[in-house]
C-alpha positions in Angstrom: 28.3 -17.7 -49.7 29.4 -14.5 -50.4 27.8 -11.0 -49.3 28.3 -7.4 -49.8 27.4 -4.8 -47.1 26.0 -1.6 -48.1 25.4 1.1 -45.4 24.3 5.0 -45.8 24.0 7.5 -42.7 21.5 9.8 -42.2 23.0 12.4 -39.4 21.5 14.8 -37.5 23.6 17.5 -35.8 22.1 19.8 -33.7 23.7 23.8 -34.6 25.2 25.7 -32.0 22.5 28.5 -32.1 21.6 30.3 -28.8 18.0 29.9 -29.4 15.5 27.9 -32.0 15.1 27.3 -35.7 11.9 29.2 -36.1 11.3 30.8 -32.5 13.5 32.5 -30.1 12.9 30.1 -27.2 16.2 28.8 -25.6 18.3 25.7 -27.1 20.3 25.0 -23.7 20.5 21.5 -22.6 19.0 20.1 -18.9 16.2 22.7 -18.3 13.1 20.9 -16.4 10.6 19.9 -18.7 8.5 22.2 -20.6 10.6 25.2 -19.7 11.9 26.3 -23.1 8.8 25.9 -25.3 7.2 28.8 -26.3 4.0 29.2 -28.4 5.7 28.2 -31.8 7.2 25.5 -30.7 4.0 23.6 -29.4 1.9 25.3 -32.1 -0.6 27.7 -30.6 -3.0 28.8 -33.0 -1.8 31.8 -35.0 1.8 31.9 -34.2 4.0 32.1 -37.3 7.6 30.7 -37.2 10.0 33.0 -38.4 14.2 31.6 -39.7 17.1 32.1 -37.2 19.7 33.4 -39.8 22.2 32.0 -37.6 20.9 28.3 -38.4 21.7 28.9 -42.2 24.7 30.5 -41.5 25.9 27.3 -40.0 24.7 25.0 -42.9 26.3 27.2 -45.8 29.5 27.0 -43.1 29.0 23.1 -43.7 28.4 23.1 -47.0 31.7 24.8 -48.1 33.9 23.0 -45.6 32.3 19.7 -47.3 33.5 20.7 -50.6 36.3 22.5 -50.1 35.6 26.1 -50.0 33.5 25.5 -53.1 29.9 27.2 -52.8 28.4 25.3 -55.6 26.8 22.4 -53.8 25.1 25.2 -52.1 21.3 26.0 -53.2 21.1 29.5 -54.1 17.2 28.8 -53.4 15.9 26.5 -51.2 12.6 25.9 -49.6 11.0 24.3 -46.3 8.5 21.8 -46.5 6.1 20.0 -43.9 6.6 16.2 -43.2 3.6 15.3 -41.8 3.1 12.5 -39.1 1.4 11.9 -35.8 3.6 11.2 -32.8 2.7 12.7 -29.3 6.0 14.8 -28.9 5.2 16.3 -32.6 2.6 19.1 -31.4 1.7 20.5 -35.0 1.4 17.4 -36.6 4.0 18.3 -38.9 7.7 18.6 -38.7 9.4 21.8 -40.8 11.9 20.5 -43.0 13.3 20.4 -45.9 12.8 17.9 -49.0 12.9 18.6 -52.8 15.2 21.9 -52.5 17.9 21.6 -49.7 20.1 24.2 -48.8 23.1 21.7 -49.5 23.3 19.6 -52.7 26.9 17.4 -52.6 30.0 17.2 -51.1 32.2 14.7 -49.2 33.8 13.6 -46.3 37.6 11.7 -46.5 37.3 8.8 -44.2 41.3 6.6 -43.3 40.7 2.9 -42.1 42.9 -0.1 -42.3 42.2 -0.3 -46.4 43.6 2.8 -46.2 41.5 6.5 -47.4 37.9 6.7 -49.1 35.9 9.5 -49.9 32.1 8.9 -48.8 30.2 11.3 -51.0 27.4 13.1 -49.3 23.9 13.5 -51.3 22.2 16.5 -49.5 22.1 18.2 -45.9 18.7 20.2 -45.1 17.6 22.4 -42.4 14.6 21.4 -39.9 13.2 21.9 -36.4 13.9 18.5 -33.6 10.9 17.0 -32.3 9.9 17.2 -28.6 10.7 13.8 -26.3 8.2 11.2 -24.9 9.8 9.7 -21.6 8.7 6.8 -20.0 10.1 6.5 -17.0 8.9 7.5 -13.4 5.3 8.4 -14.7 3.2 4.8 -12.8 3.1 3.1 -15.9 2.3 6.3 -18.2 4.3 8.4 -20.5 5.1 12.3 -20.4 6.2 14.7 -23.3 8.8 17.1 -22.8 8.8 20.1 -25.6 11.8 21.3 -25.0 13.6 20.5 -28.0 10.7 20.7 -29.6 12.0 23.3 -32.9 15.6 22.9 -32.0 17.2 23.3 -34.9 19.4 20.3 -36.7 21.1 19.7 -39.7 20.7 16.4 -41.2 23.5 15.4 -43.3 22.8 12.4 -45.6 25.2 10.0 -47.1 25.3 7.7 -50.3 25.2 4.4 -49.6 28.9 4.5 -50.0 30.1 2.5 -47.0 30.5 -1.5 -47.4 31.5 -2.2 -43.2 30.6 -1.3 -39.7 34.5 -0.1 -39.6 33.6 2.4 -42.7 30.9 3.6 -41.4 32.0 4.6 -37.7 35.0 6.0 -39.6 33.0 8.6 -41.6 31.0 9.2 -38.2 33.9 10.4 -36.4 35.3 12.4 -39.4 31.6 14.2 -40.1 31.7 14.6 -36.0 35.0 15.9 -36.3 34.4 18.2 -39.2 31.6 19.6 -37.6 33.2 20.5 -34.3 36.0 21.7 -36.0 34.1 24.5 -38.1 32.0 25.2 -35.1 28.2 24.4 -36.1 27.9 21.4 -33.4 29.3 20.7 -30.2 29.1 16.9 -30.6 27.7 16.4 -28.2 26.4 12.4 -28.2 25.6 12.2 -24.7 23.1 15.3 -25.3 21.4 14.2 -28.7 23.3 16.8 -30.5 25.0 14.3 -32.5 23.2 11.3 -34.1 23.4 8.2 -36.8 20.5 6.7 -38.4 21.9 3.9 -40.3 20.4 2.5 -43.5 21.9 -1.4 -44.3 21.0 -3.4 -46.5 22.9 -6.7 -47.8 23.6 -7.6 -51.8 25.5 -10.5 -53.7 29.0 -8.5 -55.2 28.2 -6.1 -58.0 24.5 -6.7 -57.4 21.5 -4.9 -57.2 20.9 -3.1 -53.7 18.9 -5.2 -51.4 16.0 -4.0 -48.9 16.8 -1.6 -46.2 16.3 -1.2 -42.8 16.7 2.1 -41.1 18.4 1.8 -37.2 17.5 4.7 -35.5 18.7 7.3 -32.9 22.4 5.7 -32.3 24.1 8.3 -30.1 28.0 6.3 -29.7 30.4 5.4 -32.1 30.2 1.8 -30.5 26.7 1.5 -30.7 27.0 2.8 -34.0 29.1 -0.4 -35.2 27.3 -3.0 -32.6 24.2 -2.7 -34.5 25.2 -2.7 -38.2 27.4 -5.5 -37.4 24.7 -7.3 -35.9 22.2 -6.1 -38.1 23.8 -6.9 -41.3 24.3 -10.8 -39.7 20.4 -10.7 -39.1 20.3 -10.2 -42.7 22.1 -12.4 -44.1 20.7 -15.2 -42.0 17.3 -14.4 -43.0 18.0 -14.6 -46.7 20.2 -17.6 -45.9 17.5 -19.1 -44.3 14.7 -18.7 -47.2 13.5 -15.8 -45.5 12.6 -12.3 -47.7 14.0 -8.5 -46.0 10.9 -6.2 -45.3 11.8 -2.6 -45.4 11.5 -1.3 -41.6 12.6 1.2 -39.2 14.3 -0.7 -36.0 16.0 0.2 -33.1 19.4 -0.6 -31.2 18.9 -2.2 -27.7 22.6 -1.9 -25.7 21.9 -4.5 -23.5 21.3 -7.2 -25.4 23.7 -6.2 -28.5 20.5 -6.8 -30.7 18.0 -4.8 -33.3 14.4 -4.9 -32.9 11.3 -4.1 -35.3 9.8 -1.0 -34.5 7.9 -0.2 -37.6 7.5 -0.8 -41.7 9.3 2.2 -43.1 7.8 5.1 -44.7 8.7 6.2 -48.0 8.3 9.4 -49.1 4.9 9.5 -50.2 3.6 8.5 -46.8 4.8 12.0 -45.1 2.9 13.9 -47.9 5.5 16.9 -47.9 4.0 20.1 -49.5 6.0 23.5 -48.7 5.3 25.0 -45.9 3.1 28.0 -46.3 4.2 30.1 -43.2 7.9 30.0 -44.9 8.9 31.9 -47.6 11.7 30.3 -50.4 14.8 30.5 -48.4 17.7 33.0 -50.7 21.1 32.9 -50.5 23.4 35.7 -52.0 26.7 34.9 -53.1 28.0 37.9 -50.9 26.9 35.8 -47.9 28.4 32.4 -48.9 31.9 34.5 -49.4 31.7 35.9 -46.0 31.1 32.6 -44.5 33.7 31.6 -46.7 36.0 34.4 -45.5 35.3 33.0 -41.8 36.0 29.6 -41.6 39.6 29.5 -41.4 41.4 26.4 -41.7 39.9 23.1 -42.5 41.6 19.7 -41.2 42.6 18.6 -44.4 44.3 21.8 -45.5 46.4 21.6 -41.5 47.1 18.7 -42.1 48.7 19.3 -45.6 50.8 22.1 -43.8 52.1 20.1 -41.0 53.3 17.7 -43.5 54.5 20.2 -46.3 56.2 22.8 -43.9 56.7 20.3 -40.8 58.3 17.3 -42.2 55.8 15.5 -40.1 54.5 12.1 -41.2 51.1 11.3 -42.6 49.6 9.7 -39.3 51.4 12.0 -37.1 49.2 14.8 -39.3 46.5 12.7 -39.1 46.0 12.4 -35.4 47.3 16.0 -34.7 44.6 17.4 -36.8 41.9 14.8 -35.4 40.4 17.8 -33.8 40.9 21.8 -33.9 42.0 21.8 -30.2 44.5 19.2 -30.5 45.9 21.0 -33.1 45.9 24.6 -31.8 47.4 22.6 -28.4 50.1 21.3 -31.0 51.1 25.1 -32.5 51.1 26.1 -28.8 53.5 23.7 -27.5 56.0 24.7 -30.6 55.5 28.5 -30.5 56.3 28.1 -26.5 59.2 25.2 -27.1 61.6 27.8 -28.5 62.9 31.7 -28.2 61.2 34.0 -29.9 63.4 34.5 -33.2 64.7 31.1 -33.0 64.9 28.9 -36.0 62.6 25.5 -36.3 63.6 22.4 -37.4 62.5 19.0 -38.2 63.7 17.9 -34.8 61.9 20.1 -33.1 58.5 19.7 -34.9 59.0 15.8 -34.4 59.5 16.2 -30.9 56.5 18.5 -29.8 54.5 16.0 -31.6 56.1 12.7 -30.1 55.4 14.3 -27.1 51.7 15.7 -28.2 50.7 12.3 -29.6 52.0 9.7 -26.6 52.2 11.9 -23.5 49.5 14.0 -23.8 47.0 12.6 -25.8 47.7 9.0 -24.2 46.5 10.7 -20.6 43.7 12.9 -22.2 42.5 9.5 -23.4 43.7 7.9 -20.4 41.4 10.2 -18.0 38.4 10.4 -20.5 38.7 14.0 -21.0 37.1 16.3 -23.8 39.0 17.2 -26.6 39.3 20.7 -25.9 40.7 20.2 -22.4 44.5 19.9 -21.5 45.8 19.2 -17.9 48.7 20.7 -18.8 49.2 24.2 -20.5 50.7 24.2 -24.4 53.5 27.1 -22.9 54.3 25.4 -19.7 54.9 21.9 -22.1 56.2 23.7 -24.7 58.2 25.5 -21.9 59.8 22.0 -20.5 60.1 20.8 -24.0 62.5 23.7 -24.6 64.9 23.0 -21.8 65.1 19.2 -22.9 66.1 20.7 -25.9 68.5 22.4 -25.3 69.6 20.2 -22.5 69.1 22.2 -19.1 66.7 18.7 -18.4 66.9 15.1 -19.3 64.2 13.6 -21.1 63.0 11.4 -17.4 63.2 14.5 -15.5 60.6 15.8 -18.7 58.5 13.3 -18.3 58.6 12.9 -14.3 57.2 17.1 -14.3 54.7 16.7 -17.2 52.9 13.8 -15.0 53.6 15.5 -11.7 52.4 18.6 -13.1 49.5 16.9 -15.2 47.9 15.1 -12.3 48.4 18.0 -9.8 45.9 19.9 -12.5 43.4 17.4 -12.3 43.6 17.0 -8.5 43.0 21.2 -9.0 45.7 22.2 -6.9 47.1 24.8 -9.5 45.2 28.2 -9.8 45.5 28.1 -13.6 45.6 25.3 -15.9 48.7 23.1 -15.7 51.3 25.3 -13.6 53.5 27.9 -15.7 56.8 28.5 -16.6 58.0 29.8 -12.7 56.8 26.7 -11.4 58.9 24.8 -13.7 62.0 26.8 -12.6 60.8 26.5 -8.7 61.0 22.6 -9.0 64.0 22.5 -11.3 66.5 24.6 -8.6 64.3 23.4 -5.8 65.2 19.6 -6.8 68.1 20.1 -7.9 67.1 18.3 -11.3 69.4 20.9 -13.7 71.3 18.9 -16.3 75.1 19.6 -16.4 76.0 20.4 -19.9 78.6 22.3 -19.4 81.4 21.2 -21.5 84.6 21.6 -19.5 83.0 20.2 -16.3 81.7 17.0 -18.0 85.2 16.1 -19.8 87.2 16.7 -16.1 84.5 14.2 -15.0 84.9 12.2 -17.9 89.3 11.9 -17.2 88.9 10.9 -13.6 86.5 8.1 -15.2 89.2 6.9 -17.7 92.3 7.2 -15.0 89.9 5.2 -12.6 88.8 2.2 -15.3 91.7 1.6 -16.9 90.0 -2.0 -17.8 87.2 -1.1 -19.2 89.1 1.1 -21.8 91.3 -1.3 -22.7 88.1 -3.9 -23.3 86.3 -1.2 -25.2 89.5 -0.3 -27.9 89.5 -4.3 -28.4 86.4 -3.6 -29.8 83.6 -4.6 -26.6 80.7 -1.8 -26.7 79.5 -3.1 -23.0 82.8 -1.3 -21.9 81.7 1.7 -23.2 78.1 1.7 -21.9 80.1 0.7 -18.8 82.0 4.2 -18.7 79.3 6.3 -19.6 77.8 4.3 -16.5 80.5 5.7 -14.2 80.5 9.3 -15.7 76.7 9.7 -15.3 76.9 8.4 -11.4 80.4 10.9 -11.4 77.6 13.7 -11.9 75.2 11.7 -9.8 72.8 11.6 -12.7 72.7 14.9 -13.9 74.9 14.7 -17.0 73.6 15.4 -20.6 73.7 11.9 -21.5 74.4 13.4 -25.4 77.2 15.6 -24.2 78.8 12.5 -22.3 78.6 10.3 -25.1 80.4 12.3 -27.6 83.0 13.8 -25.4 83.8 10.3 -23.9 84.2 8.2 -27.8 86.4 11.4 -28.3 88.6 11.4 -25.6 88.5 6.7 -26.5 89.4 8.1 -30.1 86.4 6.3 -31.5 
């Protein structure tokens, strides 16, 4: 029997503001409990909340970066409204949110899986204050309330139901995470809370009507992420399968056992009784402010990506993965600016191979040793430095890779004052090794006639027309230099000289 999944995300990203959505209490992660809620946050009688302009700032940044520099998805006019509920970490009884007028109306986000790309259109993101934490550990069978996200502020980006697979859905989840990193309103953070999925999955018959949903809450990983729609959507169809009807709830993930469990019936709308909140007044936005954010943003992934293809000659995936994040991509620019003198012309070979070596040197130990995006072991100019003198042949490309790893793990162990060596430390080892390439021209073909007077067989088998003879000689001419020849330089002076 065939089903259909349909899955939408509600997101919540917390904005990189130094202090609260409606107080000027402190946002920093790890303070002891309690430490960094003031009188709004927990509601003391007469205290007013008041709008951190640098909150909105961030969600008009999101709003034009998810619709491509285009402000009209962004309400001119929007307003904050109270959702009202009891829970013990919610001191006013209220949250401050937003419902009928967001501050962001539309857009998208491009998502690339193995079916190839998809746009996943976005129906709103809206401005509103965290709730505080209940923790129930270490308290003799109690629980304890920490306030101290209590007001943080967080925008929650939601999603049409747009998504038909776990694989879509983590896909669109790292390209909103890496959107929002990219233009700076999140850090990302999953380990934190300040980025989070609430999934919404329901399942249908093809072409159908949509089926119940059920909301899976609070899943900070990527993996988690697709663990519980995968298993959730299974639940689902057994249940139906099985005669069995889809109640509309709110459930949670548990890690350990790979399963979802009940936590509630799910609230509609109606339940939270949203009215606007009287202590806030209409929130404006003037077109002279959407153009300065505009003005700021700089360059969005898909429009780097477009110029590494258009002006780089580089291939859709390498783009793809070189533009996964801002830092990568900066560390990418830095490697080419430093891989060649100043003045010098660029070429396809050159872009090709700062990102071969980007993509399976660097990123393959960044991944390797579980490192954030925005650190490098190794320096962009002290790469782009090495990459330079493989180019133009002072190195091979094993003595390359033997300083990039030496140099990359001698980082991590922290025994370099700066980040990943420098240029003189690449010369040092270079003359101190003795690791220079010979290039030179008229050195390599004297080499290269002692070879030929000395194998007089193996030319004869190689102008009968056996190749092996001729791997043979570049063999001998490379030991000749004990190693240090420029393999390239070898080759063509040697099926010169063999008239070939």
């Amino acid at each position: 029997m065939e089903w259909e999944t349909v899955i939408g995300l509600e997101t919540h990203a917390q904005l990189s503001t130094v202090s609260k959505i409606f107080s000027g209490a402190s946002t920093a992660f790890g303070a002891a409990p309690n430490t960094q809620a003031c009188g709004v946050d927990i509601a003391l009688p007469g205290v007013l909340p008041v709008i951190n302009r640098g909150a909105v700032e961030r969600a008009i940044r999101f709003g034009l970066a998810a619709n491509g520099k285009r402000a009209d998805n962004i309400c001119r006019r929007s307003v904050f409204a109270r959702k009202n509920y009891f829970y013990p970490d919610l001191p006013k009884g209220y949250q401050i949110s937003q419902y009928e007028l967001p501050i962001v109306s539309g857009g998208s986000v491009s998502i690339v899986t193995r079916s190839g790309e998809k746009i996943i259109r976005l129906t709103r993101a809206h401005l509103e204050e965290d709730a505080g934490k209940s923790l129930h550990e270490d308290f003799q069978g109690m629980s304890g309330i920490d306030l101290n996200r209590a007001g943080t502020p967080l925008l929650e980006i939601v999603s049409e139901p747009d998504m038909r697979s776990a694989e879509e859905a983590v896909a669109y989840a790292k390209a909103l995470h890496a959107l929002v990193r990219w233009i700076g309103i999140c850090d990302g953070n999953m380990q934190e809370g300040s980025f989070r999925c609430d999934a919404n999955v329901s399942v249908r018959r093809p072409g159908g009507p949509l089926g119940t949903r059920r909301e899976i809450k609070n899943l900070n990983s990527f993996r988690f992420l697709q663990q519980a729609i995968e298993y959730e959507v299974q639940w689902q169809i057994d249940v139906i399968e099985g005669g069995g009807t889809i109640g509309q709830a709110t459930v949670l993930f548990d890690a350990d056992s790979g399963k979802t469990r009940e936590m509630r019936s799910k609230e509609d709308a109606h339940d939270y009784r949203y009215f606007p909140d009287p202590d806030l007044l209409p929130l404006e936005v003037s077109d002279v402010w959407i153009d300065e954010v505009r003005a700021a943003i700089g360059e969005l992934p898909g429009e780097r990506k477009k110029r590494f293809q258009e002006s780089m000659a580089l291939s859709e995936y390498d783009a793809g993965v070189l533009t996964n994040d801002r830092e990568t991509g900066d560390y990418f620019e830095g490697v080419i600016g430093a891989s060649l003198a100043s003045g010098e012309a660029r070429d396809r070979a050159d872009f090709k191979l700062c990102a071969n070596w980007v993509i399976n040197e660097v990123l393959a130990k960044r991944n390797a040793d579980n490192l954030p995006p925005w650190q490098f072991a190794v320096s962009d100019d002290t790469l782009g430095y090495m990459l330079g003198l493989l180019r133009n042949g002072d190195i091979s490309a094993r003595t390359t890779k033997d300083l990039f790893a030496e140099f990359w793990e001698a980082s991590r162990a922290k025994k370099f004052s700066v980040q990943g060596g420098s240029k003189s430390m690449v010369d040092e080892l270079i003359a101190s090794r003795g690791l220079k390439q010979v290039s030179d021209t008229a050195e390599i073909e004297s080499i290269i006639d002692q070879v030929l007077l000395a194998n007089p067989k193996s030319v004869e088998e190689f102008r009968a027309g056996r190749e092996k003879a001729f791997n043979a000689l570049v063999g001998q001419a490379m030991k000749a230099t004990k190693g240090k020849g420029n393999p390239a330089t070898i080759n063509g002076i040697l099926r010169r000289r063999l008239g070939a």
